[in-house]
N, C-alpha and C positions, 0 to 999 in steps of 0.2 A: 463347275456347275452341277456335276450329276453327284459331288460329294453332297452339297446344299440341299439338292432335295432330297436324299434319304434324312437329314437331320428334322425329325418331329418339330410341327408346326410351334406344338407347345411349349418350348424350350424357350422362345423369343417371348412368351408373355410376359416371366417377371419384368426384362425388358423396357417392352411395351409400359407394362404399368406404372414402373419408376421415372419414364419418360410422363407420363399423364400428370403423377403427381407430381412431380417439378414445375408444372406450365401450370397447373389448377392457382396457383398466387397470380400468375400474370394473367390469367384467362379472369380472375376476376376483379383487378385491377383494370382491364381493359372494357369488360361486360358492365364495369360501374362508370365509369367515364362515356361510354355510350350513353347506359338510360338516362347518366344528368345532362347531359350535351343532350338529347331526346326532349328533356321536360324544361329546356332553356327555350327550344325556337317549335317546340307544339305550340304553344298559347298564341304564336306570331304568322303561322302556316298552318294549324291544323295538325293533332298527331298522326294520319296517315298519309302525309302530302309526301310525294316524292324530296322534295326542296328541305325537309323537317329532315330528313334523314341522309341526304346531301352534306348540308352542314353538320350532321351531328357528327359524322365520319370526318370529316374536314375537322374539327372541334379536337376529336380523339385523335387525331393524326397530330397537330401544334403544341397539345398540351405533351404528349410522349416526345418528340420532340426536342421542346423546352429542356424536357427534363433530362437529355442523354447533349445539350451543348459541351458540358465539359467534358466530357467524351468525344466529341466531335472534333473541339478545338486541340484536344492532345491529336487525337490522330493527325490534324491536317499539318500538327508541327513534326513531329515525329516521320511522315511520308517525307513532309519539307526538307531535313535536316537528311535522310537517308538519300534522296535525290542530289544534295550540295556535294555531299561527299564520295559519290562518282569514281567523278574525273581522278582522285585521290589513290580510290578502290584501285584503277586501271593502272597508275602509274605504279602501283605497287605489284601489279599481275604482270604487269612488263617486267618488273624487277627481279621478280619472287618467281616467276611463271615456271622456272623448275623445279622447286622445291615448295612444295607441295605445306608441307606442315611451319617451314619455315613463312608464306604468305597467308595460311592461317593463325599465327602468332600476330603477324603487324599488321592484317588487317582488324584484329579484334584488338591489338592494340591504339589503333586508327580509334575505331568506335569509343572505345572506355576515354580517350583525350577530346574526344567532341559531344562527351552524355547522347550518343547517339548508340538507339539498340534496334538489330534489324524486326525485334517481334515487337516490341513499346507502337509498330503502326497497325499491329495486326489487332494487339490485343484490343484495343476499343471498336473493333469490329464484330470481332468473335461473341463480347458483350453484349455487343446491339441484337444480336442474331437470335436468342433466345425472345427477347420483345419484340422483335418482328414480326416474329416466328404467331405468336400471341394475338400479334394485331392481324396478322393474315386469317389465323384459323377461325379468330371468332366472327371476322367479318366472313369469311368465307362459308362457314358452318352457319350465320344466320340469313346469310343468301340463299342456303338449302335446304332450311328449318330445322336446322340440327342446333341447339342450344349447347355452348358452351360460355363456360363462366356462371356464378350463382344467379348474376341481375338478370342476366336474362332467362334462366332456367325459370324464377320465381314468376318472372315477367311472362305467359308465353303470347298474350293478345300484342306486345310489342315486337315478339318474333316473329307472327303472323303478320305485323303491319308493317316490319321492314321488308318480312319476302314477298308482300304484294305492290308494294310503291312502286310509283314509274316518276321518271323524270324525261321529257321530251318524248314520249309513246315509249321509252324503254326500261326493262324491270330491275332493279335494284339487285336482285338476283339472276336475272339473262344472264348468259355468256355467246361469245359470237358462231360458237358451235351448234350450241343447244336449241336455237330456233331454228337452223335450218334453213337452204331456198326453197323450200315446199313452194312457197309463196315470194318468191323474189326475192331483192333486196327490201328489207323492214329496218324500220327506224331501230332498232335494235340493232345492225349491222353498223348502222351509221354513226351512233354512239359509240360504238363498241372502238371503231375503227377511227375515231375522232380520239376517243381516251389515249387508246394506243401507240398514235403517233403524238399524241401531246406528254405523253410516260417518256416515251425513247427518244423525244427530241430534248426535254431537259436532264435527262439523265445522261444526253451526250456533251451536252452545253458542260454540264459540271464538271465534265474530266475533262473537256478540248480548255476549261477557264482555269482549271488546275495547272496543266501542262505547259500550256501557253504564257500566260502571264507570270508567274508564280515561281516558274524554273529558271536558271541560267540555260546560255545556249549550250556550255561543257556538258550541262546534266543531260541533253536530250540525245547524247546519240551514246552506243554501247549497247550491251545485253539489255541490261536493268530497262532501258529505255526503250527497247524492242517493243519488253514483253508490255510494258507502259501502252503503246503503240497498238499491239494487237488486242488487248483488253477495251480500249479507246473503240475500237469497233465492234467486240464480239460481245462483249453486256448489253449493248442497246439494242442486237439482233437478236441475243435471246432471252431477252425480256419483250419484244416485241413478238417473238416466235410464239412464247406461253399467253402473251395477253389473251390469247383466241381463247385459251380456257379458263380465264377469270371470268368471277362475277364484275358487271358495274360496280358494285360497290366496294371489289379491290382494287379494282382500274383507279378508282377515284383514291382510295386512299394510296395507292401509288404515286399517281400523279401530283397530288399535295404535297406528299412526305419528298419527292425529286426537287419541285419547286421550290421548298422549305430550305432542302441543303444547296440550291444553286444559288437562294439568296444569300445565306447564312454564310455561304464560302466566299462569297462576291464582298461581302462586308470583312470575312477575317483574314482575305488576299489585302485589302483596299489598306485598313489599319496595320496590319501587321507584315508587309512584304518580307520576300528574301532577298538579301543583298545581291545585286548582281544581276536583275531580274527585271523584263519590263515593268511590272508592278512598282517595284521599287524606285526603279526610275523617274515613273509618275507619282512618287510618295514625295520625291524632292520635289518633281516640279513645282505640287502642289506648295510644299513648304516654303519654296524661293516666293511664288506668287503672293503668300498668304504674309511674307513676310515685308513686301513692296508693300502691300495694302495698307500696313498695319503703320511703315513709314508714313505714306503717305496720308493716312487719315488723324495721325499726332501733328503734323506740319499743319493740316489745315485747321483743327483743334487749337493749336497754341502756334500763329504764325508770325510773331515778334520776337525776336530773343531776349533770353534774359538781361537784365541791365547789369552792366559791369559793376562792381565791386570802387565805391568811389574813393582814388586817394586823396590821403591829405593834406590842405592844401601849405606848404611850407610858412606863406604869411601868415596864417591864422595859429600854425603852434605856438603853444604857452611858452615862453621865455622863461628857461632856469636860471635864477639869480644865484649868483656865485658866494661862496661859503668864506665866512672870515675864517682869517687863518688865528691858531695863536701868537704870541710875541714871542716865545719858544723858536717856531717854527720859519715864523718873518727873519730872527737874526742869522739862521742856519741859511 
């Protein structure tokens, strides 16, 4: 630490700055999906209504979103396929467990026979992170009147009208810090702490509906599954821990963007199970029932059999008359 501080402050800005100019695309991809999400639901609420800028956040959260599913849906296969393969991993650490580079050969021969790679789950993560990233600072930044992205720069009476909106007596910009008990509990508190636990209960649902459903029971116990385990609980704590210092209006686009992927995962658990897994289990049931119905609703559609095929009837075949012979053929 005391190497760090002699290092000049200045040294970190080119830094800094090539960081800014990398996020200025995505700060204004997201500052322009706000003001049209903004000039959809003004003319229906008013452009300074708390509820206009509610949904516009809500709006900017679905449409980003949308647009990162096939990303979404590699990652939840790629977790999937690294979770099956396990039980495989361990049999081999029982096998290999003294030889070191000898269990590094077949377990990465393991992976290359099942197209399964341990970073293929990370990578559509790492992606997301930079548009997160985007969608945090500029809501965050026009919670504080700080302008980032072109639309709202050019915009500032929109910046002004997001940092004074309230929804339910509370500001679009509050946080559960910044008001303070000077004066009690305030509806700002109550927001705050309503968004909070509605963030960290579906952010828990999504990985207890991962886990649970999704995995065999081999996949769940081991390291891999620990660490599974202790993430299960420590993301929803410390994302509950920082809520205190969001604005409303990251709370809200957190709380969407959680409910977005608990549905989104709920649908691509449902259609796409892993073998061996309750999900999949209920994938057949489904199939056995859907497959009775389908019996059952052709039988009362057409509930006569077809009529046999009728033979024919020996009396009514035409009689071959028999062929004259030659005179040749009579004397032989």
């Amino acid at each position: 630490m005391e190497i760090l501080t002699l290092i000049p402050l200045s040294i970190w800005d080119p830094f800094i700055a090539f960081g800014s100019a990398i996020m200025q695309p995505l700060y204004w991809v997201v500052s322009g999906i706000l003001v049209l999400a903004h000039g959809l639901f003004a003319p229906i609420f008013g452009p300074d209504s708390g509820w206009t800028w509610v949904l516009s956040i809500m709006f900017l959260t679905v449409v980003i979103r949308v647009a990162l599913i096939p990303l979404f849906v590699k990652q939840i296969k790629s977790s999937r396929n690294m979770q099956l393969l396990q039980p495989k991993v361990r049999e081999l650490q029982k096998k290999h467990g003294h030889d070191r580079e000898k269990l590094g050969q077949e377990t990465m021969k393991l992976y290359r026979e099942n197209n399964a790679n341990p970073l293929s789950s990370c990578l559509p993560l790492l992606l997301q992170i930079p548009i997160f990233l985007a969608l945090f600072r500029v809501l965050d930044g026009a919670a504080r009147g700080i302008p980032r992205g072109h639309w709202l720069e050019v915009n500032p009476d929109l910046l002004a009208s997001l940092n004074q909106a309230t929804i339910f007596g509370a500001g679009i910009s509050d946080t559960f810090l910044k008001v303070g008990f000077a004066n009690g509990i305030t509806s700002v508190h109550i927001v705050t702490l309503v968004l909070i636990i509605a963030m960290t209960v579906t952010l828990f649902i999504t990985q207890l509906q991962l886990m649970r459903k999704n995995m065999p029971p081999e996949a769940l116990t081991g390291p891999f599954a620990q660490q599974q385990k202790i993430m299960l609980y420590v993301f929803p704590l410390v994302f509950a821990i920082g809520g205190i210092n969001f604005p409303v209006g990251v709370l809200i686009y957190w709380f969407t963007s959680n409910l977005w992927t608990m549905g989104q995962q709920f649908y691509v658990i449902r259609r796409n199970p892993a073998p061996g897994t309750p999900a999949y289990d209920a994938w057949e049931e489904r199939r056995k029932s859907k497959g009775k119905a389908d019996v059952a609703l052709a039988a009362v559609a057409d509930p006569e059999p077809a009529p046999e095929a009728a033979t024919p009837n020996p009396s009514k075949v035409a009689r071959q008359q028999p062929r004259k012979q030659p005179r040749s053929q009579r004397k032989r």
